[in-house]
C-alpha positions as CSV (number, residue, x, y, z in Angstrom):
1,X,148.7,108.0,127.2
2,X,150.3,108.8,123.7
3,X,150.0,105.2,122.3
4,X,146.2,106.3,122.7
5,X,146.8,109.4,120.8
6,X,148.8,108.1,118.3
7,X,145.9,105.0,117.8
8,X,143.2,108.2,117.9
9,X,145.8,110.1,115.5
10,X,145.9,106.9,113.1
11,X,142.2,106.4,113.2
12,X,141.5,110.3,112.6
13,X,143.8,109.6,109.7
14,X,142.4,106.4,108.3
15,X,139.0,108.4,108.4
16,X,139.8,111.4,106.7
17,X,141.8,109.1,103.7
18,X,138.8,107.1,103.3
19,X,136.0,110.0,103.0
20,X,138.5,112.0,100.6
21,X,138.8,108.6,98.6
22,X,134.8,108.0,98.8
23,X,134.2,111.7,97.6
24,X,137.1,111.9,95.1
25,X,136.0,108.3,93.8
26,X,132.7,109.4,93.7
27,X,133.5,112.5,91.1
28,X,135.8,109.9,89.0
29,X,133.2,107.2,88.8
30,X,130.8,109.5,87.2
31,X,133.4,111.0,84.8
32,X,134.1,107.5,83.7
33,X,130.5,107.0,83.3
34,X,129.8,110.1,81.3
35,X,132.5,109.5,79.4
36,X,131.9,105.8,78.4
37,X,128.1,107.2,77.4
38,X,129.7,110.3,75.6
39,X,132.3,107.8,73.7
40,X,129.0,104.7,73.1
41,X,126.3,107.4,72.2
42,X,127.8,110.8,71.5
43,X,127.3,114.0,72.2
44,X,123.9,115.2,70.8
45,X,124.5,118.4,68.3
46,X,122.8,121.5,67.4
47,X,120.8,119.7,65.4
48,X,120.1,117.4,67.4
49,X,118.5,119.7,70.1
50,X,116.9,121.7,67.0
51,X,115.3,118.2,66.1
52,X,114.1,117.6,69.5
53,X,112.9,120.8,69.8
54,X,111.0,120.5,66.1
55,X,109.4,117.1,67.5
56,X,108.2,119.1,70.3
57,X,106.6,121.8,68.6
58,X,104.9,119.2,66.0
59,X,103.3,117.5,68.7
60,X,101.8,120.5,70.5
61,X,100.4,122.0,67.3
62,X,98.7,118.6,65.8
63,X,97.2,117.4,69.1
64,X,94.8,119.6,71.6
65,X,95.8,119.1,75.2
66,X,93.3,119.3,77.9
67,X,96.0,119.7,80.2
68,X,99.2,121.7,80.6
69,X,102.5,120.2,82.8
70,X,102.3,120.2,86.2
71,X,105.6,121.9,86.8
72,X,105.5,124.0,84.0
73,X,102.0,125.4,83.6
74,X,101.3,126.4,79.6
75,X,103.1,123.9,78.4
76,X,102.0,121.0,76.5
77,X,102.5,117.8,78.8
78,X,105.2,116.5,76.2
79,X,109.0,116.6,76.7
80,X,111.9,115.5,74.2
81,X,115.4,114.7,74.6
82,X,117.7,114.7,71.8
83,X,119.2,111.9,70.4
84,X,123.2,111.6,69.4
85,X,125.3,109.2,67.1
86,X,128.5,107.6,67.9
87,X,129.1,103.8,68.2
88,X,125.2,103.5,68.4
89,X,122.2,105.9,67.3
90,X,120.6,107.1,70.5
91,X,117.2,108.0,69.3
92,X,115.1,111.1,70.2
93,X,113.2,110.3,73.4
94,X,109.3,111.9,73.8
95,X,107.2,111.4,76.5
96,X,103.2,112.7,76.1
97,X,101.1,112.5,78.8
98,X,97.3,112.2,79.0
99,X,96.7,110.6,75.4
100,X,95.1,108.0,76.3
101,X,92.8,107.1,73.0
102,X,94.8,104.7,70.4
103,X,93.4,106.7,67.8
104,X,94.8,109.8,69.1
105,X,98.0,108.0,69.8
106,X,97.9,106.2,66.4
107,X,97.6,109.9,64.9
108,X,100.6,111.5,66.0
109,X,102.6,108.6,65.4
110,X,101.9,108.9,62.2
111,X,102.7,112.7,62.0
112,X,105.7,111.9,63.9
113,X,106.5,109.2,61.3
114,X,106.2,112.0,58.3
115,X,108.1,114.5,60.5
116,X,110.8,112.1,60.5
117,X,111.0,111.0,57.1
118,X,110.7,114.4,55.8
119,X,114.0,116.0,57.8
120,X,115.8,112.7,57.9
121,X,115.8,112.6,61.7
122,X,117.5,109.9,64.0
123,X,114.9,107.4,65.2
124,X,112.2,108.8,67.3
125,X,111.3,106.9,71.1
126,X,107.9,107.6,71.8
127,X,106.2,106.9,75.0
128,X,102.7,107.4,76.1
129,X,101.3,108.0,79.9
130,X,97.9,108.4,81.1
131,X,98.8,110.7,83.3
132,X,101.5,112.9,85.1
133,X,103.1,112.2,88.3
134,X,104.2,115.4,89.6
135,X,104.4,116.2,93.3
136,X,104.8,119.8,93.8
137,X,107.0,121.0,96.6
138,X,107.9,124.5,97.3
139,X,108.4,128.0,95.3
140,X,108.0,128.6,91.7
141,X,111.2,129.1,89.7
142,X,112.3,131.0,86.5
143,X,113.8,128.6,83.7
144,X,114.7,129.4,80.0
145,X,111.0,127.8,79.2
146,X,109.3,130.6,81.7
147,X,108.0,129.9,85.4
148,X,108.5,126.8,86.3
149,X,106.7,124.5,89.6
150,X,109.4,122.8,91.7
151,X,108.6,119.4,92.7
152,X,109.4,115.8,92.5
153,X,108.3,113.2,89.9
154,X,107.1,110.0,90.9
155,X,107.1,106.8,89.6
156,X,105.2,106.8,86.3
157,X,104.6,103.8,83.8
158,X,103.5,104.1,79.8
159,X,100.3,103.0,78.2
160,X,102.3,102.4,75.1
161,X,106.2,102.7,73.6
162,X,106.9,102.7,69.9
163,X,109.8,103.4,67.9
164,X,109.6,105.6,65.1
165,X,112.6,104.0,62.8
């Protein structure tokens, strides 16, 4: 009876190490991670995020959207990430949904292109979709950009990618 206990004991034991490991690994693995991207591409900066924000803003005032986001309604269907420097640039990432017409595409790349010239901005990573994949999926939330649409975003594939240099 208690070499079964002590097998149920050792079991019990070997369990809880392994979950602790799996969980504690878990958090390491991504603060390796983050810190390997943190080190390769940096950390973007104020003015970074003011860039981003800038790229944003050009893009909702020089094109007219039929559309608003799905999850945030009002809003342009753009977004914008920063970029960051370090080892390597990381450029400033835009995704613009439901421009579909080259020529309308061709137009903001060029305003994009003058944009970035003109404040000497990191290299801008443009891509177009047709349209939004946005699943929404319960209550409506309040974010720093107003009320926002929870949901899920599916799997959605560009028209076009260009890099502004």
């Amino acid at each position: 009876m208690k070499s079964g206990r002590v097998k149920i004991t050792w079991i019990v034991g070997f369990l809880a190490v392994a979950l602790v490991t799996f969980l504690w690994w878990d958090n390491i693995a991504m603060g390796v991670v983050g810190n390997f991207a943190a080190i390769v591409g940096g950390i973007p900066s104020e003015q970074d995020t003011s860039d981003a924000r800038e790229v944003y803003q050009t893009i909702a005032s020089h094109h007219h959207f039929n559309r608003s986001l799905a999850a945030l309604p009002g809003r342009a269907p753009v977004f914008s990430s920063p970029g960051s420097r370090s080892l390597i640039t990381v450029p400033i990432m835009v995704w613009i949904y439901y421009v579909t017409s080259r020529d309308d595409q061709d137009k903001l790349i060029r305003v994009l292109e003058e944009l970035r010239k003109t404040k000497n901005m990191k290299p801008i990573k443009v891509r177009f979709y047709a349209e939004e994949n946005w699943t929404t999926s319960g209550p409506v939330i309040n974010t720093v950009e107003g009320p926002a649409q929870s949901g899920d975003r599916g799997p959605e594939h560009p028209i076009r990618e260009v890099m502004i240099k």
